[in-house]
C-alpha positions in Angstrom: 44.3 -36.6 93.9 42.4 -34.0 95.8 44.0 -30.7 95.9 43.8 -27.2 97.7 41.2 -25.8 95.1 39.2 -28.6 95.2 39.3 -27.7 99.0 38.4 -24.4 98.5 35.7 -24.5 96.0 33.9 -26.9 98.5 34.2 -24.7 101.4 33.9 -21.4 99.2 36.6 -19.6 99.4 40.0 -18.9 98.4 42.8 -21.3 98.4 44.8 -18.6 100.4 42.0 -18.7 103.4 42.4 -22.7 102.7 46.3 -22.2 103.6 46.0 -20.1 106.7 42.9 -22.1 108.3 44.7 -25.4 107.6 48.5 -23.6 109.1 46.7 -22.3 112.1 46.7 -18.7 112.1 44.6 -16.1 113.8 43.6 -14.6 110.6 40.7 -16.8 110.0 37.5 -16.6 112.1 36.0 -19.3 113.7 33.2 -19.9 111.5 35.5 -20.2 108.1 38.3 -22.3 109.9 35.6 -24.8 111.0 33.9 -25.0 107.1 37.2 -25.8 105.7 38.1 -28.1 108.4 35.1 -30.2 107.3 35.7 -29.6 104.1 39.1 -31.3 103.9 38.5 -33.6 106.0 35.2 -34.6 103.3 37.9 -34.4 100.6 40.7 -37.0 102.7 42.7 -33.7 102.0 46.0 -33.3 104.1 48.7 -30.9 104.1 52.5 -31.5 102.0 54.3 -31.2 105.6 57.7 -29.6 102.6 54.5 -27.2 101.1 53.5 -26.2 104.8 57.4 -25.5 105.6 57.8 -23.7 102.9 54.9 -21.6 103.4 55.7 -20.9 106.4 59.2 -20.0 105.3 60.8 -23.1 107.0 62.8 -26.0 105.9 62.0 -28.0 108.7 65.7 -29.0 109.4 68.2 -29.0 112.0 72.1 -28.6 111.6 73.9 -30.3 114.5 77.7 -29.6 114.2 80.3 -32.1 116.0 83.8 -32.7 116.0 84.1 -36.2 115.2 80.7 -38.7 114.8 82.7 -41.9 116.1 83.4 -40.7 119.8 80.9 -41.9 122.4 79.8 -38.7 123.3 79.0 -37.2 120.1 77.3 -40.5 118.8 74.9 -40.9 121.9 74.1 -37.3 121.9 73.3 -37.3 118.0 71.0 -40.5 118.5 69.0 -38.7 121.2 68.5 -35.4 118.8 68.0 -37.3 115.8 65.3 -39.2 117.4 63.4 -36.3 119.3 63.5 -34.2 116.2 62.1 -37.1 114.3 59.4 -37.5 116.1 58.6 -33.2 116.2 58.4 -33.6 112.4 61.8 -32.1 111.5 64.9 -33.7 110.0 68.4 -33.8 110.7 71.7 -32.4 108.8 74.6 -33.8 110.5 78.5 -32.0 109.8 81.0 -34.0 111.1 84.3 -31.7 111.0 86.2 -34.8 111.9 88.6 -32.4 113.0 89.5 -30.7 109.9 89.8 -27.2 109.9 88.8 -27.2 106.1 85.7 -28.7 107.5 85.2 -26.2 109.8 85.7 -22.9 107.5 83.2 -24.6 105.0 80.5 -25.4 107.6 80.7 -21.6 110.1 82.3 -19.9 107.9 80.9 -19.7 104.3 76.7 -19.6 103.3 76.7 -23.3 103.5 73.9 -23.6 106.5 71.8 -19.9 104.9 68.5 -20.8 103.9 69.0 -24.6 104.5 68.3 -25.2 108.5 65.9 -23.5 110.8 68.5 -23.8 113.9 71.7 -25.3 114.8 73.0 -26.9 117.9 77.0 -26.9 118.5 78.1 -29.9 120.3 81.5 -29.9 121.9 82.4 -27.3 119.2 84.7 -24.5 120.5 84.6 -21.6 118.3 87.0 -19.3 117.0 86.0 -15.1 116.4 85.5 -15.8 112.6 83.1 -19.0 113.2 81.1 -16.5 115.9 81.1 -13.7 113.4 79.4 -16.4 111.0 77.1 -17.7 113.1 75.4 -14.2 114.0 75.6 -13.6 110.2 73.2 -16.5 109.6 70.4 -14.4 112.5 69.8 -18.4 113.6 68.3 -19.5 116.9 70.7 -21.8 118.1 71.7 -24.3 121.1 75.0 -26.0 122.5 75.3 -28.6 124.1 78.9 -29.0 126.2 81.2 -26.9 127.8 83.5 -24.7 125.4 81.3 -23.5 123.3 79.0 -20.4 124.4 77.5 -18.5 122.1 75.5 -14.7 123.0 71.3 -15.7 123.3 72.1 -18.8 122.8 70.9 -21.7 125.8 73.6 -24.2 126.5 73.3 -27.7 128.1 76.1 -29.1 130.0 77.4 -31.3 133.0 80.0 -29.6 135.7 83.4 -31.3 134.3 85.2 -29.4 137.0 82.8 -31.0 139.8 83.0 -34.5 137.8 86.5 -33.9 138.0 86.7 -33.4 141.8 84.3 -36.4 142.9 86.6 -38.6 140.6 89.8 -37.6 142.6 88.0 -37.3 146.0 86.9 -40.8 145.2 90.5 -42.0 145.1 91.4 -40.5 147.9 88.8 -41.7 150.2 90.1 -45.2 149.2 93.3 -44.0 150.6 95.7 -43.0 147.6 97.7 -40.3 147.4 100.0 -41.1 144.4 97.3 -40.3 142.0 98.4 -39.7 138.5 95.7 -37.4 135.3 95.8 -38.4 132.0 94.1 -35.6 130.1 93.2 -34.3 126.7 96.0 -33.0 124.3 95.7 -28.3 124.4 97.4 -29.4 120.4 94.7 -32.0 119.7 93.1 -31.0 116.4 89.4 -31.2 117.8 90.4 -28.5 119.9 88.4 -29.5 123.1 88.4 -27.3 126.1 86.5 -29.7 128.5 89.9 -31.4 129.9 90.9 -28.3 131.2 87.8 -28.3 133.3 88.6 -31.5 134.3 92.2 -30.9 134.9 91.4 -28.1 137.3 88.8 -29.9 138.9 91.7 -32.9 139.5 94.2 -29.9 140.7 91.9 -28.7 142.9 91.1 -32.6 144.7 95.0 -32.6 145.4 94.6 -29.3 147.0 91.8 -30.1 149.3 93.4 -33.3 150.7 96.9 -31.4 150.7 98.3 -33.7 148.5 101.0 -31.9 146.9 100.8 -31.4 142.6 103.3 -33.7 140.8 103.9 -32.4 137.3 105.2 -35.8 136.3 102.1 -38.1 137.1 99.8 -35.3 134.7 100.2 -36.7 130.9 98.3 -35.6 128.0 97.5 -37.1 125.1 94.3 -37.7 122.4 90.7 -38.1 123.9 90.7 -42.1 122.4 91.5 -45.6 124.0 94.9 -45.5 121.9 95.8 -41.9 123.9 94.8 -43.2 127.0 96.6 -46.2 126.4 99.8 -43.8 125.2 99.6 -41.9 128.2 99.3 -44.4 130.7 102.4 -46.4 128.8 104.7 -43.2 129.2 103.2 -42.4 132.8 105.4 -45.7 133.6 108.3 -45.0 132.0 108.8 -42.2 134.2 109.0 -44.4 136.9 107.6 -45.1 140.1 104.2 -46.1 139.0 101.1 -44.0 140.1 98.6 -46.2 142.4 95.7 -44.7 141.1 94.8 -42.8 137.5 92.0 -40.8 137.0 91.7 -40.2 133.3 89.8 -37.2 131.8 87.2 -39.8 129.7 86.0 -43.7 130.1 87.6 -44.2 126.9 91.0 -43.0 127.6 90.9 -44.8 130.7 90.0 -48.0 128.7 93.4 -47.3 127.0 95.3 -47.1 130.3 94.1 -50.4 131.3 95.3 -52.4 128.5 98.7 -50.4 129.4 98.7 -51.6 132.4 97.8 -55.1 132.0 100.6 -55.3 129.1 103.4 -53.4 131.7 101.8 -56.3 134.2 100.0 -54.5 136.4 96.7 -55.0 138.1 93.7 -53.6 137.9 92.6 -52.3 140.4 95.3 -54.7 142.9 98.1 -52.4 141.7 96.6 -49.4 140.0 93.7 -48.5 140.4 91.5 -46.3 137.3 88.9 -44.0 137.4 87.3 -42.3 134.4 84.2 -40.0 133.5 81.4 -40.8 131.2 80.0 -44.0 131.8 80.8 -45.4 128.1 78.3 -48.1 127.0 81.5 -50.7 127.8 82.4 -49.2 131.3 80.0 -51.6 132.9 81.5 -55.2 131.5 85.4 -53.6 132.0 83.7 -53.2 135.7 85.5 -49.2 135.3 84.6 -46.7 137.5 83.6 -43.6 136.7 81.4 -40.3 136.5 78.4 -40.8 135.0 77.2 -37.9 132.7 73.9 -38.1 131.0 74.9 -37.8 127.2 71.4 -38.5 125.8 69.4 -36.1 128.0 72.1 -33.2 127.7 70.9 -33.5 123.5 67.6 -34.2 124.3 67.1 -31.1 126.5 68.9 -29.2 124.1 66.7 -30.3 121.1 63.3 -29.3 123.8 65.4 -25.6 124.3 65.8 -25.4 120.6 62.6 -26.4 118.9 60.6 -24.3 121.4 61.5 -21.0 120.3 60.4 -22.6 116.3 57.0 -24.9 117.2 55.4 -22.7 120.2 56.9 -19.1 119.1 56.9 -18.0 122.4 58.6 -15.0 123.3 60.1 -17.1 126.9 60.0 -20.8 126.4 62.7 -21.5 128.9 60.9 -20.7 132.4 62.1 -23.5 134.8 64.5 -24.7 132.1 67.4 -21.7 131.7 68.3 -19.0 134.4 67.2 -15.4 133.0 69.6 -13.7 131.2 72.2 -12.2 133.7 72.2 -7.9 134.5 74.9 -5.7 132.4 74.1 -7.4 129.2 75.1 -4.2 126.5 71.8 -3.3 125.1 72.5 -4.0 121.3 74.1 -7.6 121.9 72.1 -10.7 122.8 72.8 -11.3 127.1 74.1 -14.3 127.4 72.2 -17.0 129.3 73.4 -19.4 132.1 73.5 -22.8 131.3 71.9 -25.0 132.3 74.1 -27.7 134.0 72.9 -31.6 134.6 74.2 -33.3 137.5 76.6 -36.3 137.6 76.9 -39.5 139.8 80.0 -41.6 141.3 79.4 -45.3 139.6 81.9 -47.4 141.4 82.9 -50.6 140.1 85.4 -52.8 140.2 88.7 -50.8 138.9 88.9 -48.6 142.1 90.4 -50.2 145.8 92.6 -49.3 148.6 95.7 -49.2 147.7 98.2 -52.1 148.7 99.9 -52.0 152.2 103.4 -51.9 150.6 
């Protein structure tokens, strides 16, 4: 097996000018980087990619953080980092915190990510002082991915729930609804998400527009999951006078509020009609309608933003990509970066109509 002397002895000189010529760097002139070239590639010589990262002081890994692997969003956004990392030569170290705060204080809060990642990306992951306090501990580049969750110097990638939000409702009341009822995320859920209150507001703000007055009984909270949408849909009608349209905060909740629906029976969209946001892998063969967001390019982007800053070393990788840093920034903290926001569509299907003449 041919090794770095054996490279070195050939090309005559030392197996630290071996190391730099192979790793790229400007401290080797022309002339020796080209003998050393020839002589590896004489030799069939190639480079450890573990003994180059850790020569370079690198592990070559990524910790992505999310609150719970089995939600659609997380899941598609993982795949698309996992993959685009893979394929830039680095790995992946996924923490789930599957909503346990013991999770959380072992992940941001203790030395458990020092020395083992080169970066993190935060998806979905609201922080809390301490876990901020951690994170600038670690001196990490980092990404996130989601609204919630801003971090100082940090890029973030997101959609505009609140905009989402509004096309949804405006949506409904274009078809001619005005009884339109919100099933949203729980403020007590233990995932802590912050993105339904975009999307409430957004909903809020719909009603205002059209001059639809705000009905605190047709706005129901519950988990972000098919069994809280169907939860909040079942106790929507035992208020009552049924809603003739729901917008739900997320495809899968509004999954949930259909089988309520059909089990109260109602139907969809003859007698109810439902709109979520997402465009879940299923919305299509339920026929729901909905926002689409693009899951897999928000991680993608994010994983481009992140790896820049490691592969090029370039003191501004984001022209085009992030907004400069805003003015009034204090001097000694990192200024905080706008995020960059993807745009959304209206997919209508067949779970939205006019409502009946009755």
């Amino acid at each position: 097996m041919t090794r770095i002397d054996d490279v070195a002895r050939l090309a005559g000189v030392s197996t630290a000018t071996v190391s730099r010529a192979l790793r790229g760097l400007p401290t080797v002139s022309a002339a020796t980087r080209r003998r050393v070239l020839a002589a590896a590639e004489q030799l069939h010589y190639s480079v450890s990619p573990s003994a180059s990262r850790l020569a370079g002081g690198r592990t070559g890994t990524v910790a992505v953080i999310v609150p719970r692997i089995t939600r659609w969003f997380f899941s598609t956004v993982v795949e698309a980092v996992e993959g685009f990392l893979h394929t830039a030569g680095y790995d992946l170290l996924l923490h789930n915190l599957g909503g346990r705060e013991q999770n959380r204080q072992r992940v941001l809060r203790t030395a458990n990510l020092h020395k083992r990642v080169d970066a993190i990306m935060l998806v979905a992951t609201p922080l809390r002082p301490a876990d901020r306090s951690a994170l600038a501990a670690l001196d990490l580049p980092g990404v996130t991915v989601s609204s919630g969750t801003d971090v100082p110097g940090w890029p973030c990638v997101r959609i505009d729930d609140v905009a989402a939000a509004r096309t949804a409702v405006r949506h409904l009341i274009d078809l001619g609804h005005r009884r339109i009822a919100h099933i949203s995320g729980d403020p007590d859920d233990e995932l802590a998400f912050t993105t339904h209150l975009d999307r409430r507001q957004g909903y809020r703000e719909a009603l205002r527009a059209a001059g639809i007055p705000l009905d605190p009984s047709l706005d129901v909270e519950s988990q972000f999951s098919i069994d809280g949408g169907n939860r909040a849909a079942a106790e929507l009608l035992a208020r009552g006078e049924p809603p003739t349209a729901i917008f739900a905060a997320c495809d899968e909740m509004a999954m949930g509020a259909m089988t309520a629906l059909r089990d109260a029976g109602l139907r969809v969209p003859q007698d109810v009609s439902v709109i979520g946001i997402d465009d879940h892998d299923l919305a299509g063969v339920l026929g729901l309608s909905t926002i689409a967001q693009p899951a897999a390019e928000q991680g993608l982007l994010a994983a481009r933003l992140l790896l820049d800053p490691l592969v090029v070393r370039a003191v501004e990788p984001y022209t085009g990509l992030v907004a400069r840093p805003r003015s009034g920034a204090e001097p000694d903290r990192p200024a905080p970066l706008a995020p960059v926001i993807l745009p959304t569509r209206l997919v209508v299907r067949e779970s939205t109509a006019p409502p009946r003449a009755d």
